[in-house]
N, C-alpha and C positions, 0 to 999 in steps of 0.2 A: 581819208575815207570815213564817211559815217554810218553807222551799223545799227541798227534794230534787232533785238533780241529779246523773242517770245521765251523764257523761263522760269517754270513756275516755281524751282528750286533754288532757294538762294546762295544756297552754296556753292551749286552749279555756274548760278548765272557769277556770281562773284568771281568764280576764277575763272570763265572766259573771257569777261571783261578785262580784268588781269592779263591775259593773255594778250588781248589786243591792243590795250592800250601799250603794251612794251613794244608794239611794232609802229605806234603812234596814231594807233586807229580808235576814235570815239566810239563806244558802244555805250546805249541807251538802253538798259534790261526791263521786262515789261512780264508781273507776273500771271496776267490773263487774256485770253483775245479780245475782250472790250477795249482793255487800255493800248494794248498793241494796235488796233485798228485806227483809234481812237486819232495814236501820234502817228502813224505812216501817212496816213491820209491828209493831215496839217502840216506837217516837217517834212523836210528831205534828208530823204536819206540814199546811200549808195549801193546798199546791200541787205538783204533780210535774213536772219537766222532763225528758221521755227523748228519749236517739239512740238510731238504727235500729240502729247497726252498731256492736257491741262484743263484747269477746274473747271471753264464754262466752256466746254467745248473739245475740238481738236483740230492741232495745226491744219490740217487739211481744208478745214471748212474754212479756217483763215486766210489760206492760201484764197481761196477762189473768191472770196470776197476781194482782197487784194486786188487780184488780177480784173477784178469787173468794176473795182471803182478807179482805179490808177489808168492813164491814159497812155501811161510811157512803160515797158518793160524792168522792172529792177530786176535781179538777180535775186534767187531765192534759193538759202541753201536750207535741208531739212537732218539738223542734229537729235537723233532720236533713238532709243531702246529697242523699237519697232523696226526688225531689219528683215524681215523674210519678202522673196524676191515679190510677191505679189505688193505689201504692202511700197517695195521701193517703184514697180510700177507706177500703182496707184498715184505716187505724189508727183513721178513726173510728167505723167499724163494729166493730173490735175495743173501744172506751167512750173513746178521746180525744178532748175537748173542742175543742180548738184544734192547727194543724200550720202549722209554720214555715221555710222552708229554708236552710240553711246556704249563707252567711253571714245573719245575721238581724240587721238594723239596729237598733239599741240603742233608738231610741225607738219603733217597732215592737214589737217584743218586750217594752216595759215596757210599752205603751199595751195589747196583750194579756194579758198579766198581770193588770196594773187592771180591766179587763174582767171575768174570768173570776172577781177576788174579789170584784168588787160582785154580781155574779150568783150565785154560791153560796157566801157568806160568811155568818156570821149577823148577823141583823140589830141590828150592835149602835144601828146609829144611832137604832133605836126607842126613844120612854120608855119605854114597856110592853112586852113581850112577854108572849104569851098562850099556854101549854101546854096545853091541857084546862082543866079545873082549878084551872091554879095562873097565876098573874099574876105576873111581875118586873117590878119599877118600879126600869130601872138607876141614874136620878138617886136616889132618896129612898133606894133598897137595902134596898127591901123587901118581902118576898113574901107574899102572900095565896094560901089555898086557899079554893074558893069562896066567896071575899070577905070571909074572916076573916082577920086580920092574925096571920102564924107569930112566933112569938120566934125569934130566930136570933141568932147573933155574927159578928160582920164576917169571918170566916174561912169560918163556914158558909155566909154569902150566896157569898161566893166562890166557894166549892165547886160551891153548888145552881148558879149560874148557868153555870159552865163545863161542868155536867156536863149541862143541858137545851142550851145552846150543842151540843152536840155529841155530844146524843141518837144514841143507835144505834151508836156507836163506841166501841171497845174503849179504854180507856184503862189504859195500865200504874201502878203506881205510881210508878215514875221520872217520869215525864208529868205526875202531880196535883204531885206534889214540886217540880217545877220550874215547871211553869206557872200554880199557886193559892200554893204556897209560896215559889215563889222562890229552892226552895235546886236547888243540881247538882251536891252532893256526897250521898253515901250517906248516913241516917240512919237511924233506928227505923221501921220501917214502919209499923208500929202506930200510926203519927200519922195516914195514912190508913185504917186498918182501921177505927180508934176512929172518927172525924169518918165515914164510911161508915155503920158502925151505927149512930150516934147522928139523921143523915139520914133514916135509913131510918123512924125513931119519928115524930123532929118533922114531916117535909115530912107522913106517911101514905102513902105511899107504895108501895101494894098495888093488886090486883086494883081494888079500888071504886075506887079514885081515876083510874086507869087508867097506870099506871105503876109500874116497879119498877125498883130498882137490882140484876143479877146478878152474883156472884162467880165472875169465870173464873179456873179453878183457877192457882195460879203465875204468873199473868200482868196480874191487875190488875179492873178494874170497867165494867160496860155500864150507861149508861139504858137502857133498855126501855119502848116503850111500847107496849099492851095491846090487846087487842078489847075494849071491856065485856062483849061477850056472850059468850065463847069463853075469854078470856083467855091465846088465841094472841100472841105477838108480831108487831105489826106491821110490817112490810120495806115498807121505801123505795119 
């Protein structure tokens, strides 16, 4: 799992960090809301952790930025000093998940965490998942459209499955790069344009099917999935 954390104290942010990483969770610490907005909105990540109180601003107004530029729901949890019941309100009426108060006891705060990815994580513990349409079987790795078996290459399964995994969200190329390929230095981008178009033939991937792959301009690729009747985009 990877983790995004708004802390403008680095001693703070140090030993959370520290913490997650001993459970083998990546966490990225971000000491203002510019640069936290900055990488949530280019990277992926699986979980957010914001404080109330930082230099340009406050987690809250973070929070709802977040939730009005993200197209997919993440999990947001609010670790902060700021614990009277109005303010815990406030954050979760503004879309956070879970609120926590500073000091936040380490097994506490992981056993919330755990929580909040069994609950909105996708399911990978499933054999099958079921899209519309299209079937993933993640043991055998491999996908059917209405119960016809697709030809695919182990990179394309990759691909398909990360990309229904995480339906609805924008995903940069940096992102496919690193998270299907594995790489995290720069390379030909065209290694995802090409595997993109090529997707878009084999899975079918149109209006009938009820699903499309959109190119958002300069910044990367959306699953989308469709009304049959309308062929509006579905929202969350």
């Amino acid at each position: 799992m990877r983790i995004a954390l708004l802390e403008d104290e680095q001693e703070q942010a140090q030993h959370i960090k520290t913490l997650l990483a001993e459970r083998n969770y990546e966490c990225d610490a971000y000491p203002t809301g510019q640069a936290f907005i900055s990488s949530v909105l280019h990277r992926s990540y699986d979980l957010l952790i914001l404080d109330w109180q930082i230099p340009d601003g406050t987690g809250l107004e973070v929070l709802k930025v977040v939730r009005a530029q993200l197209s997919w729901r993440i999990p947001v949890v609010f670790l902060t000093q700021r614990d009277s019941e109005q303010d815990i309100v406030q954050a979760l009426d503004a879309g956070a998940d879970d609120y926590l108060s500073k000091p936040a006891r380490p097994a506490e705060l992981l056993a919330r965490i755990n929580a909040l990815a069994r609950r909105t994580g996708p399911e990978a513990e499933k054999e099958v998942l079921q899209f519309g349409p299209f079937s993933i079987n993640t043991q055998l790795r491999t996908i059917a459209l209405n119960d016809e078996p697709l030809t695919l290459t182990d990179k394309d399964f990759d691909l398909t499955l990360f990309l229904f995994q995480n339906q609805g969200r924008l995903l940069t190329r940096e992102v496919l790069l690193e998270r299907v390929w594995g790489l995290t230095r720069d390379i030909n981008t065209r290694t995802v344009d090409t595997h993109m178009s090529r997707l878009r033939r084999r899975l079918g991937l149109n209006p009938d099917n009820g699903y499309r792959i959109k190119t958002i301009y300069q910044r990367g690729y959306r699953l989308e999935a469709l009304n049959a009747m309308t062929n509006e985009v579905i929202q969350d």
